[in-house]
C-alpha positions as CSV (number, residue, x, y, z in Angstrom):
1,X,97.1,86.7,58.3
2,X,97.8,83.6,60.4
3,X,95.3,82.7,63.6
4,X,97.9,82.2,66.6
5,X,95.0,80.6,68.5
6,X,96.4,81.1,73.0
7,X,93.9,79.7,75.1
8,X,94.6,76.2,75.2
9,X,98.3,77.3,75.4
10,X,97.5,79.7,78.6
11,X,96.0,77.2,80.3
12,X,98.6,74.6,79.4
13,X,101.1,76.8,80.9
14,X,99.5,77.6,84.2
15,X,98.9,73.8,84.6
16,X,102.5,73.2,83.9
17,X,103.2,75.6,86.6
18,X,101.5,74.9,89.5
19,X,98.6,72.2,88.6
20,X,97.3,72.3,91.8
21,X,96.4,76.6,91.8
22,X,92.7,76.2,90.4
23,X,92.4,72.8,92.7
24,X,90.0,72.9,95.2
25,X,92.4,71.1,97.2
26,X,94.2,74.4,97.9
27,X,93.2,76.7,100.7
28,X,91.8,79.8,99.7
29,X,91.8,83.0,102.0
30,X,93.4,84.2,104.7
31,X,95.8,87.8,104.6
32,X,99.6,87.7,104.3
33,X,101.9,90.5,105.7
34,X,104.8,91.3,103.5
35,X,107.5,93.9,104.9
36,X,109.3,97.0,103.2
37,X,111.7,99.5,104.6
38,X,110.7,102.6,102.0
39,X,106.9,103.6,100.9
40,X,105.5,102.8,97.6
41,X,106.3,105.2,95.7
42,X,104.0,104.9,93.0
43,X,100.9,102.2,91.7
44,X,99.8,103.9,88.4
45,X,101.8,101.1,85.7
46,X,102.6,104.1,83.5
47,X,105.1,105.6,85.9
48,X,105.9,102.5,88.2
49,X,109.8,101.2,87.5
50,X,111.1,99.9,90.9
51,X,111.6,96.4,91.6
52,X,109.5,97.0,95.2
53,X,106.2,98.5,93.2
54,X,106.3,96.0,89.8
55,X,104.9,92.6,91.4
56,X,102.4,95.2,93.3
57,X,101.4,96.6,90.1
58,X,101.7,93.2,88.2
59,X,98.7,92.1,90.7
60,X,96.6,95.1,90.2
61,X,96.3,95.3,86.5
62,X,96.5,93.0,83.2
63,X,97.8,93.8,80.1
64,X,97.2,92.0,76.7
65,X,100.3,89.3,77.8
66,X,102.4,87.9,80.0
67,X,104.6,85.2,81.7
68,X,103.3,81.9,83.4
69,X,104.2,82.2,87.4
70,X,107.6,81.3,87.8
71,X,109.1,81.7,84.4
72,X,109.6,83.7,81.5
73,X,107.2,81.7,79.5
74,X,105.0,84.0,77.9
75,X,101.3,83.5,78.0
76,X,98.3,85.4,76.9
77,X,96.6,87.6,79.7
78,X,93.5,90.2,78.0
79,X,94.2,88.4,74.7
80,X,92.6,85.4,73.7
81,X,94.0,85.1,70.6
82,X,96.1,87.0,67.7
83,X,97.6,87.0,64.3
84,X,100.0,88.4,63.0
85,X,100.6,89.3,59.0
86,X,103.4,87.4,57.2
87,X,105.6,90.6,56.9
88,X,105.4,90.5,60.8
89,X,104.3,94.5,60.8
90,X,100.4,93.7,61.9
91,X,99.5,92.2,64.8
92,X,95.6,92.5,65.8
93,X,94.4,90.9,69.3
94,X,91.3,89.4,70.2
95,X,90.3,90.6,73.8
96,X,88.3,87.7,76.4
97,X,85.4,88.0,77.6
98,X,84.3,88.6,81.1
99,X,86.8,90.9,81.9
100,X,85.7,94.1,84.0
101,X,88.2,97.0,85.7
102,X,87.8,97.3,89.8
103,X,84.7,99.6,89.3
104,X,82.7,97.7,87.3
105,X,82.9,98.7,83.6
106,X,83.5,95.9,80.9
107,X,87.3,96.2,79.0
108,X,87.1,97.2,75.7
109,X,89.3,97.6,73.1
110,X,89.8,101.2,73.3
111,X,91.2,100.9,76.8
112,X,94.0,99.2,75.7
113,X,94.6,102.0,72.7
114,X,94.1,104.4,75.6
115,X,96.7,102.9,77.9
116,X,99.5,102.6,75.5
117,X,99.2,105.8,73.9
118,X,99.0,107.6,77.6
119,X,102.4,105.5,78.2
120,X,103.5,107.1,74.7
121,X,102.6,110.6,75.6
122,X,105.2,112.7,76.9
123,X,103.1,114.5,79.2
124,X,102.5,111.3,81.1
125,X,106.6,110.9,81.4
126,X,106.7,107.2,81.8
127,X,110.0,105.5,81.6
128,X,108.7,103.0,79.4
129,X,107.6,105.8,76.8
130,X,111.0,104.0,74.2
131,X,109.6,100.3,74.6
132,X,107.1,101.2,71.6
133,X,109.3,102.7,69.4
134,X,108.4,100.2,66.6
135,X,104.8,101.1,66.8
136,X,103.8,103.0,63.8
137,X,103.5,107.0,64.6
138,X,105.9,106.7,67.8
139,X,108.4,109.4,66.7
140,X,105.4,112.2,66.1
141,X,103.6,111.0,69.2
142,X,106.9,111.0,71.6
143,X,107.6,114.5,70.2
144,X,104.5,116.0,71.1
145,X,103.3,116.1,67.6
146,X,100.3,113.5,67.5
147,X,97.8,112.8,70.2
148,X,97.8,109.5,69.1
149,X,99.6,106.7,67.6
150,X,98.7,106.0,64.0
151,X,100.0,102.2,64.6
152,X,96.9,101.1,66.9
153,X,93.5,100.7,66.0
154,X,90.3,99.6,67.4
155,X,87.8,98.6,64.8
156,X,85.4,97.2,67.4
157,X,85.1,96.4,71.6
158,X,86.6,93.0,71.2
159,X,89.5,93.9,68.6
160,X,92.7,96.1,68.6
161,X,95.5,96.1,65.4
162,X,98.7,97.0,66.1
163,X,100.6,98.3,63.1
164,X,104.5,98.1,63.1
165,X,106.8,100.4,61.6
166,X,109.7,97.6,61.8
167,X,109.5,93.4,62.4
168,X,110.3,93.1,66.0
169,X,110.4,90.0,67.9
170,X,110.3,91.8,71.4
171,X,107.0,92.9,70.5
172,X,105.2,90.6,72.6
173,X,107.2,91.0,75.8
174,X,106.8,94.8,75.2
175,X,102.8,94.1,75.7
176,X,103.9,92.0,78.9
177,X,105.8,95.1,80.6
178,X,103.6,96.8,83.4
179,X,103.9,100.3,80.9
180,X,101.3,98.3,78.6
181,X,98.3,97.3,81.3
182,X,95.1,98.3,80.6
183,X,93.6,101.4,82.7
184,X,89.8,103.1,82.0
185,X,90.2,107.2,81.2
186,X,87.3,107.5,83.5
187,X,89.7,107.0,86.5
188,X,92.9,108.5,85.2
189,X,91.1,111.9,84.2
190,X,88.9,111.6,88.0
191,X,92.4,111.4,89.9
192,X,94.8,112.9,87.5
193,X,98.1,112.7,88.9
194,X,97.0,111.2,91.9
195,X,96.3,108.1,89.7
196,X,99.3,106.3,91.1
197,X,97.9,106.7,94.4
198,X,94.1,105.5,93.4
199,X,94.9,102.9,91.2
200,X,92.1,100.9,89.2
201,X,92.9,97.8,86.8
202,X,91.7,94.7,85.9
203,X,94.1,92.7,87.9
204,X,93.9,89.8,90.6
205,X,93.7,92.1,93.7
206,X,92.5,95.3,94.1
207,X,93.3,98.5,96.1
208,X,91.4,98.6,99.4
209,X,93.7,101.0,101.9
210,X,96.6,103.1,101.7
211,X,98.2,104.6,104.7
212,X,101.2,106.7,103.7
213,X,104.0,106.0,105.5
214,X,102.1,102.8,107.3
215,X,100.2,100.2,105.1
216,X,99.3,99.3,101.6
217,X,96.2,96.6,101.6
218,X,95.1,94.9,98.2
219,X,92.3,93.2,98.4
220,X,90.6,90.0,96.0
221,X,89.2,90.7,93.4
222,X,85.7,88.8,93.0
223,X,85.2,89.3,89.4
224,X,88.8,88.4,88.1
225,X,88.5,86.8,85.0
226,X,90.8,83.3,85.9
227,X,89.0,81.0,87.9
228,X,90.8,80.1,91.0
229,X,93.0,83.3,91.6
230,X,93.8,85.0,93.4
231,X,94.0,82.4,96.3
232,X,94.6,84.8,99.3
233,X,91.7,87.1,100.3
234,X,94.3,90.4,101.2
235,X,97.5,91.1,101.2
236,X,98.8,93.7,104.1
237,X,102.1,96.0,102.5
238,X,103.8,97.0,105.9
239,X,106.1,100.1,105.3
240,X,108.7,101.9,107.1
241,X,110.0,98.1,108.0
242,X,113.6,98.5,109.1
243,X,114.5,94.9,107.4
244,X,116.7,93.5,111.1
245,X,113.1,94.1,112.7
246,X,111.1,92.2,110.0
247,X,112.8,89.5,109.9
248,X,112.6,89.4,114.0
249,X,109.2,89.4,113.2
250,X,109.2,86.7,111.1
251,X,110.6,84.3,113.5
252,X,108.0,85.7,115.9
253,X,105.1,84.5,113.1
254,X,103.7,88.0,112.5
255,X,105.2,88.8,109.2
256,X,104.6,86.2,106.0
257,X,107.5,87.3,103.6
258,X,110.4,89.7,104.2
259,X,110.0,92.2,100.5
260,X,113.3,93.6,101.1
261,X,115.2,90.5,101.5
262,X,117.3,88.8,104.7
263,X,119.6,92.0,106.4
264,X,122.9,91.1,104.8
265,X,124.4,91.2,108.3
266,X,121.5,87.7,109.2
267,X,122.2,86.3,105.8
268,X,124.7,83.7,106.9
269,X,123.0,83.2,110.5
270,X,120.4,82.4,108.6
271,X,120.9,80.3,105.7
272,X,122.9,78.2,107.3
273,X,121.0,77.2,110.5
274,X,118.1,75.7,111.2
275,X,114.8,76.3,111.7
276,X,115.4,79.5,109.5
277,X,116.9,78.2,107.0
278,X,114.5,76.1,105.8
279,X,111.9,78.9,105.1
280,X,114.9,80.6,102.4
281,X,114.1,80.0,98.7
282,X,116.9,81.3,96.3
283,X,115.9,81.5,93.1
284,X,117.9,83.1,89.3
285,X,117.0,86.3,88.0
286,X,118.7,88.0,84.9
287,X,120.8,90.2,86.0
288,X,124.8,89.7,85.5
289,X,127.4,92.2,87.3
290,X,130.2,92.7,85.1
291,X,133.6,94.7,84.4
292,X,133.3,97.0,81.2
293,X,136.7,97.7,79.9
294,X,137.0,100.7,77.6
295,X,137.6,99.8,74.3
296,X,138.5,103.0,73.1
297,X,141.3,103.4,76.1
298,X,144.7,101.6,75.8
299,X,145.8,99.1,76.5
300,X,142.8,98.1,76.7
301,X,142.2,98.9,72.7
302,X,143.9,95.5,72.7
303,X,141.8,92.3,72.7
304,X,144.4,90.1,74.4
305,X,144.2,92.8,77.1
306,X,140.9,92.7,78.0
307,X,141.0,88.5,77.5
308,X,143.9,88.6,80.2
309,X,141.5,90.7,82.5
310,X,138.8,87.9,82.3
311,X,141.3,85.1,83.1
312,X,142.9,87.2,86.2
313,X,139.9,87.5,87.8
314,X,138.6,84.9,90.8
315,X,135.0,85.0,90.4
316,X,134.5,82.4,92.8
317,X,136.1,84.8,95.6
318,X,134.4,87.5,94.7
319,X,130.9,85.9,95.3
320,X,131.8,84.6,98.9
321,X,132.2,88.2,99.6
322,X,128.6,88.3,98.8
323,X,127.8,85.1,101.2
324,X,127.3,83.2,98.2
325,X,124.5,85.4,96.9
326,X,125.3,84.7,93.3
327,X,126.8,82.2,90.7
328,X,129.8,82.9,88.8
329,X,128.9,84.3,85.4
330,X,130.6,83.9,82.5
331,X,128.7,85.6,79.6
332,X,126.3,89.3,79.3
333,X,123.6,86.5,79.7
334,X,122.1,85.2,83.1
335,X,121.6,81.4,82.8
336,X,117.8,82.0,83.1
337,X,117.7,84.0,79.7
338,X,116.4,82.3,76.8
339,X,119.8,82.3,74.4
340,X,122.2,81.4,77.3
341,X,125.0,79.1,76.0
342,X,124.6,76.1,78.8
343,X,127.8,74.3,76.8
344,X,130.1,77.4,77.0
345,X,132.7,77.4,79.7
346,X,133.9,81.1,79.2
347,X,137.3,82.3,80.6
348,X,138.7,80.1,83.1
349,X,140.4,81.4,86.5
350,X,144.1,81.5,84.8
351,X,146.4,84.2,86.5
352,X,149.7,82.5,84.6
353,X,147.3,82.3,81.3
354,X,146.8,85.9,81.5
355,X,150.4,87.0,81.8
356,X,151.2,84.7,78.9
357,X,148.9,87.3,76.9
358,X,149.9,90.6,78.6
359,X,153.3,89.7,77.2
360,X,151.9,88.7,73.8
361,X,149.8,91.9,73.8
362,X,153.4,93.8,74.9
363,X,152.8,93.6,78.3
364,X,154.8,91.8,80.3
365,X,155.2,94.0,82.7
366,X,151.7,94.8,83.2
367,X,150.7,98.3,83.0
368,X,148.5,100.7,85.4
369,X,145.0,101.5,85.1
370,X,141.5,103.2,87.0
371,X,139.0,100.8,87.9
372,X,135.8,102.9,88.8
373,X,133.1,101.8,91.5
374,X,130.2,102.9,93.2
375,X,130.9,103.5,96.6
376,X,128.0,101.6,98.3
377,X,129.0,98.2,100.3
378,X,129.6,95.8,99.5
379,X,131.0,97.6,95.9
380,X,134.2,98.9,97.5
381,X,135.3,95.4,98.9
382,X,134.6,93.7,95.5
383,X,136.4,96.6,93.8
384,X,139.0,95.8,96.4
385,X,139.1,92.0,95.6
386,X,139.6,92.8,91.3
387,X,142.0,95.1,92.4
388,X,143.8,92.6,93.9
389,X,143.7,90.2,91.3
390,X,144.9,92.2,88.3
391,X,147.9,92.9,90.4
392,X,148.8,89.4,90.8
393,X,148.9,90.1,86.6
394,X,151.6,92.9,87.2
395,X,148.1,95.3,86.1
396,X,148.3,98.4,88.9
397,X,145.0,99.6,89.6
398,X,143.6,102.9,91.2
399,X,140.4,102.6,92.3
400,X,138.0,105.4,92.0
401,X,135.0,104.5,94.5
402,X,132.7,107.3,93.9
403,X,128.7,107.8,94.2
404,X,126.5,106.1,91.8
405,X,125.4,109.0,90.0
406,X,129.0,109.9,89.2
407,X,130.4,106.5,88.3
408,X,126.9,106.9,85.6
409,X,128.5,109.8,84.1
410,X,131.8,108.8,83.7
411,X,130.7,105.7,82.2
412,X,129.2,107.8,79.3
413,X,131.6,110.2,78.6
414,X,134.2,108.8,75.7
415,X,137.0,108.6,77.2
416,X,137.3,109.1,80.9
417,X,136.6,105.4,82.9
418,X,138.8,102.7,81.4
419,X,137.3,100.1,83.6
420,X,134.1,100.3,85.9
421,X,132.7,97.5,87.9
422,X,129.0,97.7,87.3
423,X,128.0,95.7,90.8
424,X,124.8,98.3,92.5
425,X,124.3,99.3,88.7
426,X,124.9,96.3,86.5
427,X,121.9,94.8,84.0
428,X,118.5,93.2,85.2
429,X,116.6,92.5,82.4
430,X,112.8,94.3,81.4
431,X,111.7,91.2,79.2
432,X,113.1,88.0,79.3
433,X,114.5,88.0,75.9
434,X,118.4,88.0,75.4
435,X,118.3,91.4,72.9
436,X,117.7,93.0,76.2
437,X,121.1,92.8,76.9
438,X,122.6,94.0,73.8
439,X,120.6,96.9,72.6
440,X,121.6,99.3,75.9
441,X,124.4,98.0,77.0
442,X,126.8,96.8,73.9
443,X,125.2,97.8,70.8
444,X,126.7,100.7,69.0
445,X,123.0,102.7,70.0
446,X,124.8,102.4,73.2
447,X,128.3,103.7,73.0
448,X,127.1,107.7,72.9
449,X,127.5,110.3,75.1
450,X,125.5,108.9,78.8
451,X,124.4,105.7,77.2
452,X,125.1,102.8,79.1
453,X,127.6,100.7,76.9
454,X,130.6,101.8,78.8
455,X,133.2,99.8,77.1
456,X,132.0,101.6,73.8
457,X,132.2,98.5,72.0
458,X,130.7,98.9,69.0
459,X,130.8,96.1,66.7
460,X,128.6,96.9,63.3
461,X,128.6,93.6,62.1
462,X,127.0,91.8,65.4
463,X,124.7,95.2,65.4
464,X,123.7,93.9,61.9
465,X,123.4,90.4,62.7
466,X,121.1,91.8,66.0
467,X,118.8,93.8,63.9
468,X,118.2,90.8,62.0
469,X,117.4,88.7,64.3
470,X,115.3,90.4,65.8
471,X,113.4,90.6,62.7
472,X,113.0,86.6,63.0
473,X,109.6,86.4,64.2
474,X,108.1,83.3,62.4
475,X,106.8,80.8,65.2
476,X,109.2,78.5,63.3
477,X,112.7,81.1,63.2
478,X,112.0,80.8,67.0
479,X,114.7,78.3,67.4
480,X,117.3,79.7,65.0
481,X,116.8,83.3,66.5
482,X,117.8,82.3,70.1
483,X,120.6,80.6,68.4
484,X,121.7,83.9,66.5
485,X,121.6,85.7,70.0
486,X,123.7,82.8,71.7
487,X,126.6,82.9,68.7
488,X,126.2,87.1,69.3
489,X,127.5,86.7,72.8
490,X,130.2,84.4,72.1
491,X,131.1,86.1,69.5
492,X,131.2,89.1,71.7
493,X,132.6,87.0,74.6
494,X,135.6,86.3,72.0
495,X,136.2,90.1,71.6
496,X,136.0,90.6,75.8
497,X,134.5,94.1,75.8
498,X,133.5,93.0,79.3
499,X,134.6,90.7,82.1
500,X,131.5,89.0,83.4
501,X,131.4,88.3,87.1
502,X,128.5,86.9,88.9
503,X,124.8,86.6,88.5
504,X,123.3,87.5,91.6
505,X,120.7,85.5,92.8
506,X,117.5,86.4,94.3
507,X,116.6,85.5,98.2
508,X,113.2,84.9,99.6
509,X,112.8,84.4,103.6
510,X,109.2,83.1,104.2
511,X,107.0,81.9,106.9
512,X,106.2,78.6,106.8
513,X,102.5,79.0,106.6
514,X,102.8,79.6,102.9
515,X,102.1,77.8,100.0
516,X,103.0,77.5,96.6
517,X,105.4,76.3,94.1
518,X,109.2,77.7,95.0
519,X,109.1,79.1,92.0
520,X,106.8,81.7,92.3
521,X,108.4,83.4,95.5
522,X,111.4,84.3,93.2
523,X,109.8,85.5,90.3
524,X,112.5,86.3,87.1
525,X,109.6,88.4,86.0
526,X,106.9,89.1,88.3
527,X,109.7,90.9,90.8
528,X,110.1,89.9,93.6
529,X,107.1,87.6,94.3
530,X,103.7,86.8,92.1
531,X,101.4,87.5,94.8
532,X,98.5,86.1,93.1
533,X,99.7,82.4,93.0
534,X,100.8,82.5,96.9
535,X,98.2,80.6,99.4
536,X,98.1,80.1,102.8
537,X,98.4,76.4,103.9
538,X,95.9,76.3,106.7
539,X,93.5,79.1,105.7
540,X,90.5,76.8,105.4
């Protein structure tokens, strides 16, 4: 076994962050107002997989990782330390002290058994039940066969052993996902399915009102175990928030951070003029919008087809019709993913390039195709604007602009969407590691009936090559893993499956009362804000 000692490193990496957080310097208290359009639907961390409810839960509960504020560094959170066996298949966790859920009992190490294997259990029905698949006795627990999982153990209060069925890299970011925070049985059994609704964790902030349809209020938490956060003393969740209002409110100084983002029909107003626009923060996430091409489908059974797509298509038109809400993309991975390929130019704008291959591919008089779209704006008008393009190529183009639901379905069936523009459905990552985007979306486990690789691209070789480097989980294969991931995508980028086309960025309006590092208002991870780095300038 080899000691992986954290602390230092944790602390390293919030200093790196935001050195001033634990500073006395830095006001603490006062309440910000943050604005949403829908309810919460749900605060139990088992269940919770919106982007509106994950920063909320992020700031109510802990789990044994996660990432430093602002990036997708990961850091140790419940854990203090770890090691992990040289066939990478044990990893056993030693929890920190001084850590005590909202009502007052100490963690132990059975809590976080507890948590994981309630996440695992079917009856719970959490979407994140798959992300411990390579947790020993996940197949017999996931089928209602176990009530527990034979992979964890906890030998003592301090201590719990996770036992692998497989080497898996991810591992760690798994343990970061909300699905893996610590919760005591004690409340889940009082509360039952009302959990969600009476939530108790270890987090920064705890639950102090809930008004359906009104308000959600968190409130500090005095015994958090990291000195010097939270910063703010509550946070007020405003609901039912029609977005044109909240930002009016904003400018009016009642409301401290728009959660639903500046009304696309303000977003130019805004940005662009002053004093407004100096309270926007954009920031990366990983998410890339992308056309999938059918592989299966002629012509586009033809690489030079589907290479001629990539150079027909004006991705820098395509993202004014956004109002500039994105960046051009030009591989499956954002530029904020660990792996991206920062020297690779991809497929340059080239409509007379493309025809040059349509007739080498034995087209030269194009051909005619369905490009499938969901029917939400502003889908249709980029739908509109590819269309457009490929015909410049001599491609023809039907467009079927249908509901989400339906553009889904015909995405998984074999053989019935040749092209589909993801845009309303396309890829945000769960973890911030690049086999997040191959797995689902253009590995082989993908191209079945309603999976979500819907240019069935199935490449056994790079699904090899994936599988082994994920099994690369030596601190010192770290390098030469993200370098396997980065030759994947080109690789994969070389075979065009898809036609990458912008990575949207994410939008934060703020009032200027609010402090903090830019960073941390467009969180990659903690989505959309880390609520317990945020302070108020002139609360003291």
């Amino acid at each position: 076994m080899k000691r992986i000692l954290l602390t230092s490193v944790s602390a390293l990496a919030f200093a790196m962050a935001a050195p001033a957080w634990a500073d006395d310097a830095v006001p603490m208290g006062g309440e910000m107002v943050v604005t949403y359009n829908d309810d919460v639907s749900t605060l139990d961390p088992a269940i919770g997989y919106d982007w509106q409810n994950w920063s909320m839960i992020k700031s109510l509960f802990d789990g044994l990782m996660d990432y430093a504020p602002g990036t997708t560094d990961l850091v140790p959170d419940l854990a203090e330390s770890y090691d992990v066996s040289e066939d990478g298949l044990t990893y056993t966790f030693h929890l920190r002290d001084g850590v005590v859920f909202h009502n007052g009992r100490a963690l132990t190490a059975a809590d976080i058994k507890y948590s994981i294997e309630r996440a695992v259990d079917p009856e719970t029905q959490s979407p994140g039940q798959g992300f411990f698949g390579m947790i020993d006795g996940f197949d017999a627990m996931a089928a209602g066969e176990a009530d527990a999982l034979s992979g964890i153990a906890a030998p003592d209060d301090r201590t719990v052993v996770f036992t692998l069925s497989r080497p898996d890299a991810t591992f760690l970011h798994v343990l970061a996902l909300n699905f893996a925070s610590a919760v005591p049985q004690e409340a889940v059994e009082e509360f039952g399915p009302e959990f969600g609704r009476h939530p108790v964790g270890t987090g920064a902030f705890s639950l102090e009102e809930w008004s359906l349809g009104q308000r959600v209020v968190f409130a500090r938490n005095p015994d958090y175990y990291r000195e010097g956060i939270p910063r703010l003393d509550r946070i007020v969740f405003e609901v039912g928030q029609d977005p044109t209002v909240a930002l009016l409110r904003l400018e009016n100084g009642e409301v401290d951070i728009l959660g639903d983002g500046i009304p696309p029909a303000r977003f130019v107003d805004v940005t662009q003029n002053p004093p407004e626009g100096t309270r926007v923060i954009e920031g990366g996430q990983l998410h890339t919008g992308y056309v999938t091409m059918n592989v299966n489908i002629a012509p586009f059974d033809n690489v030079l087809v589907r290479r001629a797509v990539n150079m027909a298509i004006n991705k820098d038109r395509i993202v004014r019709i956004i109002n500039g809400r994105a960046v051009p993309a030009n591989q499956p991975l954002p530029p904020a993913m660990p792996g991206y390929a920062e020297d690779y130019d991809g497929y340059a704008y080239d409509p007379e390039g493309a025809q040059v291959l349509l007739a080498e591919a034995g087209f030269p008089d194009g051909f005619t195709t369905e490009l499938y779209s969901m029917n939400t704006d502003p889908n249709p008008r980029i739908a509109q604007a590819i269309q457009q393009d490929l015909a410049a190529v001599g491609i023809t183009v039907e467009l079927q602009t249908l509901a989400q639901s339906t553009v889904i379905a015909a995405g998984g069936e074999p053989d019935q969407a040749p092209m589909i523009w993801s845009g309303g459905m396309a890829w945000i990552a769960d973890f911030p590691d690049p086999s997040n985007f191959y797995g689902p979306i253009l590995g082989c486990g993908g191209a079945v009936p309603g999976g979500w690789n819907w240019a069935w691209y199935c490449n056994e070789e790079l699904d090899a090559r994936a599988a082994a480097a994920d099994a690369m989980i030596a601190a010192d294969q770290q390098d030469a893993r993200l370098a396997e991931w980065r030759d994947i995508y080109l690789a994969i980028m070389d075979d065009a499956p898809w036609a990458p086309i912008f990575n949207e960025q994410r939008f934060t309006m703020l009032r200027d009362r609010l402090g903090g590092p830019d960073a941390i208002f467009v969180d990659p991870v903690h989505i959309p804000v880390h609520y317990d780095t945020v302070y108020i300038q002139d609360a003291n």
